[in-house]
C-alpha positions as CSV (number, residue, x, y, z in Angstrom):
1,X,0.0,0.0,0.0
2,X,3.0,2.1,1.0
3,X,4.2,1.6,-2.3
4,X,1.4,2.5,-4.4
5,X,0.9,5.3,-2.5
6,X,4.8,6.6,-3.6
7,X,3.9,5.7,-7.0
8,X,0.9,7.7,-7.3
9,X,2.6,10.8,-5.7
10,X,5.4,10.0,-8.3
11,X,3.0,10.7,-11.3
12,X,1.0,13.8,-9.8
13,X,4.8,15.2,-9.1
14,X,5.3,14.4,-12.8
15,X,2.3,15.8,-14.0
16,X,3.3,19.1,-12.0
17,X,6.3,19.4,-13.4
18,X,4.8,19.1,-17.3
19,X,2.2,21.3,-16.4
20,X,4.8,23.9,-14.9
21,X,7.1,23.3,-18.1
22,X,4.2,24.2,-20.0
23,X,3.1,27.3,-18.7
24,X,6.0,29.6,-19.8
25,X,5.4,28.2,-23.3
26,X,1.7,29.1,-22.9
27,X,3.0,32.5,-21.5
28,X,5.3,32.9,-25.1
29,X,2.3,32.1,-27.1
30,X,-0.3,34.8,-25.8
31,X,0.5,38.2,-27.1
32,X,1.6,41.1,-24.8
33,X,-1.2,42.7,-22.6
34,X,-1.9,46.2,-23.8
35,X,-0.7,48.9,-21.5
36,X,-4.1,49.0,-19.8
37,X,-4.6,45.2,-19.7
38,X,-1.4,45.6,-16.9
39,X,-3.3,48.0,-14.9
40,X,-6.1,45.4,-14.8
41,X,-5.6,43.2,-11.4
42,X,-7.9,40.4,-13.3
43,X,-5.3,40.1,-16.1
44,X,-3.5,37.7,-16.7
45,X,-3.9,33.9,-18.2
46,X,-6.8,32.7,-17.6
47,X,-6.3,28.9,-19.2
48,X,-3.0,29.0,-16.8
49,X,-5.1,29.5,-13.9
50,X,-7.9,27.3,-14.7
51,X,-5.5,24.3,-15.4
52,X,-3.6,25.4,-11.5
53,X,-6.6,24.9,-10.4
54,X,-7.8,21.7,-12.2
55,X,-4.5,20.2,-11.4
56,X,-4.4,21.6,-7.6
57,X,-8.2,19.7,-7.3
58,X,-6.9,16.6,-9.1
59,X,-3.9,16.4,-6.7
60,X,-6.5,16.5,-3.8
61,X,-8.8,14.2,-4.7
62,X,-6.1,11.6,-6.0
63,X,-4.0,12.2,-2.6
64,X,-7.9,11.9,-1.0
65,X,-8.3,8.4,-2.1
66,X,-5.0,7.0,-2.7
67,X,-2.7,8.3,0.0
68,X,-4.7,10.1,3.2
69,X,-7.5,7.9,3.0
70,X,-5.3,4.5,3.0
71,X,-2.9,6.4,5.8
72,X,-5.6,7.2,7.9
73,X,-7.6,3.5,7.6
74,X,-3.8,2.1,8.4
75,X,-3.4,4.7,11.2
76,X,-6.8,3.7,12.6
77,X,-5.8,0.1,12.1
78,X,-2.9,0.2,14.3
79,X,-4.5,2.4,16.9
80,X,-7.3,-0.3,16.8
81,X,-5.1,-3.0,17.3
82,X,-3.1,-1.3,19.7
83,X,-5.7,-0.5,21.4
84,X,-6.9,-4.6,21.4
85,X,-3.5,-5.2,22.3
86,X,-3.6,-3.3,25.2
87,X,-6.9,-4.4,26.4
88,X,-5.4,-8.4,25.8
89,X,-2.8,-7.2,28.0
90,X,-5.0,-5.7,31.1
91,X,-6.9,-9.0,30.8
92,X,-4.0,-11.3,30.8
93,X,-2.5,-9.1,33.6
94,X,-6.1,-9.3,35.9
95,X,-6.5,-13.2,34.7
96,X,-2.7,-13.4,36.0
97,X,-3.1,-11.2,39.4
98,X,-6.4,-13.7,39.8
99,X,-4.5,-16.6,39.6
100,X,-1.6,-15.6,41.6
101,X,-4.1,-15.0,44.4
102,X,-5.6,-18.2,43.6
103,X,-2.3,-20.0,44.2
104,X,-1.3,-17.9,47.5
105,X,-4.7,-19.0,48.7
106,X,-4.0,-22.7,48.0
107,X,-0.2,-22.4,49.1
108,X,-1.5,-20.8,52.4
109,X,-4.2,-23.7,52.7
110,X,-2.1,-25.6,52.1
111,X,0.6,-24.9,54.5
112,X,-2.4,-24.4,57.4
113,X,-3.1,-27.7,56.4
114,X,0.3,-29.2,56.9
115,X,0.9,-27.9,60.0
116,X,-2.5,-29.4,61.4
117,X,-1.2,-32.7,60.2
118,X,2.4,-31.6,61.7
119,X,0.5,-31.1,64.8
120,X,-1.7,-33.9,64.9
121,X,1.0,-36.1,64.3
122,X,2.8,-34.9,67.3
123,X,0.0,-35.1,69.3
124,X,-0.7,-39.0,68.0
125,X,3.4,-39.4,69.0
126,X,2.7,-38.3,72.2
127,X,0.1,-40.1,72.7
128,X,1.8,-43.2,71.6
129,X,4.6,-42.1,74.1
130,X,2.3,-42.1,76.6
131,X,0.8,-45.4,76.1
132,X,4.4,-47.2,75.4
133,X,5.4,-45.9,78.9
134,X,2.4,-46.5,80.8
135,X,2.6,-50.4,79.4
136,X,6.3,-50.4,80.5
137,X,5.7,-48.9,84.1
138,X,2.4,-51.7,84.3
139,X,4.5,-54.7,82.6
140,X,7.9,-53.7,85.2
141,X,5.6,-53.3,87.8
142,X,3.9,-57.0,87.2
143,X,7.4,-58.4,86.1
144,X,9.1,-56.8,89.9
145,X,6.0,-58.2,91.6
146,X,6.3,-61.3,89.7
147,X,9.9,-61.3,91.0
148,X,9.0,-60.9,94.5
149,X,6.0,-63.2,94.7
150,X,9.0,-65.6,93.5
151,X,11.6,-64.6,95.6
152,X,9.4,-64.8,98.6
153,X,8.2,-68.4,97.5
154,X,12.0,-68.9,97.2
155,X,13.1,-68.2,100.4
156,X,9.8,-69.8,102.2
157,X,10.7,-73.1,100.2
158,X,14.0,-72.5,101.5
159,X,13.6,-71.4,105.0
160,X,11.1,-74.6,105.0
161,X,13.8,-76.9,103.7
162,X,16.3,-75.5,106.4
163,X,14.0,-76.0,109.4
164,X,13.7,-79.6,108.1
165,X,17.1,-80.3,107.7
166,X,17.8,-78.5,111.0
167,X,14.9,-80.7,112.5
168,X,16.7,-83.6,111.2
169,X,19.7,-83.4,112.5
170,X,18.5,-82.1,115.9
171,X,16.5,-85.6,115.8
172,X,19.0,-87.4,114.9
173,X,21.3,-86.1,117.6
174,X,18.7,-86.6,120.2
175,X,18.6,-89.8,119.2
176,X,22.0,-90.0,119.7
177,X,22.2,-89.1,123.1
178,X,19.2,-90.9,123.9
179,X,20.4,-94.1,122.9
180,X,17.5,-95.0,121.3
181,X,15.5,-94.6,117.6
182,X,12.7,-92.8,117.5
183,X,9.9,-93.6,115.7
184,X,8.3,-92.3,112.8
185,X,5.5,-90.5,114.6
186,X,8.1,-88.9,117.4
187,X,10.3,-87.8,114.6
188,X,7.7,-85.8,112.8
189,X,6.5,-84.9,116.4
190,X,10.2,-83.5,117.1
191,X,10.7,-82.0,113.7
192,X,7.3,-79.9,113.9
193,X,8.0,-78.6,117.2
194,X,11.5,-78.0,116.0
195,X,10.2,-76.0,113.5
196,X,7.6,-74.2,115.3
197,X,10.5,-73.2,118.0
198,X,12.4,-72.1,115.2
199,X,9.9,-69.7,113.7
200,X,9.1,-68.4,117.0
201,X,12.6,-67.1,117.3
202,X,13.3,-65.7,114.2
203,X,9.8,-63.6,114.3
């Protein structure tokens, strides 16, 4: 378009330029004004003028529809899409600030979120902790009962086996110095009362 439009202005400069070589030889050919004809401020060429002014209009309307009319539709074309262009860009820029919130939102949610589960977890740990050391304390406390109910049937069995050996050999030296075997009743008599005696004293 650009290039038509040089074209064009090409051949109406052209056409000047004839028309201006013209003139003088116009001039030549008409035939001196009269002395009174100069005093006349109408005088002059008329054909000259007519075709200045033919040429002048036919420059217009040719620069009209061939070069300011296709300069100013481009001109509005670019302004128009410009214009779009801008518009594209305030909506992009919105949709982008709208998302961007959109994602903050979610990134805060989400991190509110993670630190519930943080906490929760920590709480369930505790909880756990808790429960692991209450079983321990309960399973020691049964396992150092355990061990005593043991122990104490230990040292019963052998404080019971002690008093019978003792009972035994205190029967057996009685015996001894008696001179004489004692029967079975007598010896569980003796070893009874041996052991009764016994427990009295260490009470």
């Amino acid at each position: 378009m650009l290039q038509r439009t040089l074209t064009i202005a090409n051949i109406l400069a052209a056409a000047l330029l004839a028309a201006a070589a013209a003139t003088p030889a116009a001039i030549a050919a008409v035939p001196a004004p009269s002395p009174e004809a100069a005093n006349n401020v109408f005088a002059g060429d008329i054909g000259n003028a007519l075709w200045t002014v033919v040429i002048f209009v036919l420059v217009l309307v040719v620069l009209g529809k061939f070069a300011w009319g296709p300069l100013l539709a481009g001109l509005q074309a670019r302004e128009a899409y410009i214009r779009e262009a801008l518009e594209t860009a305030r909506r992009d820029r919105q949709e982008a600030e709208s998302r961007l919130r959109e994602y903050e939102e979610k990134l805060a949610a989400s991190r509110t979120e993670a630190t519930a589960i943080i906490d929760e977890g920590r709480r369930d740990a505790e909880a756990v902790k808790r429960k692991i050391e209450e079983h321990a304390k309960e399973e020691s406390a049964k396992m150092i009962e355990r061990a005593r109910r043991e122990i104490d049937a230990a040292a019963t069995e052998a404080t019971r086996q002690l008093y019978a050996l003792s009972a035994h050999l205190a029967t057996e030296l009685a015996a001894r110095i008696i001179g004489r075997e004692l029967d079975a009743k007598d010896h569980e008599r003796l070893i009874e009362e041996s052991i009764a005696e016994i427990s009295a004293r260490t009470n």
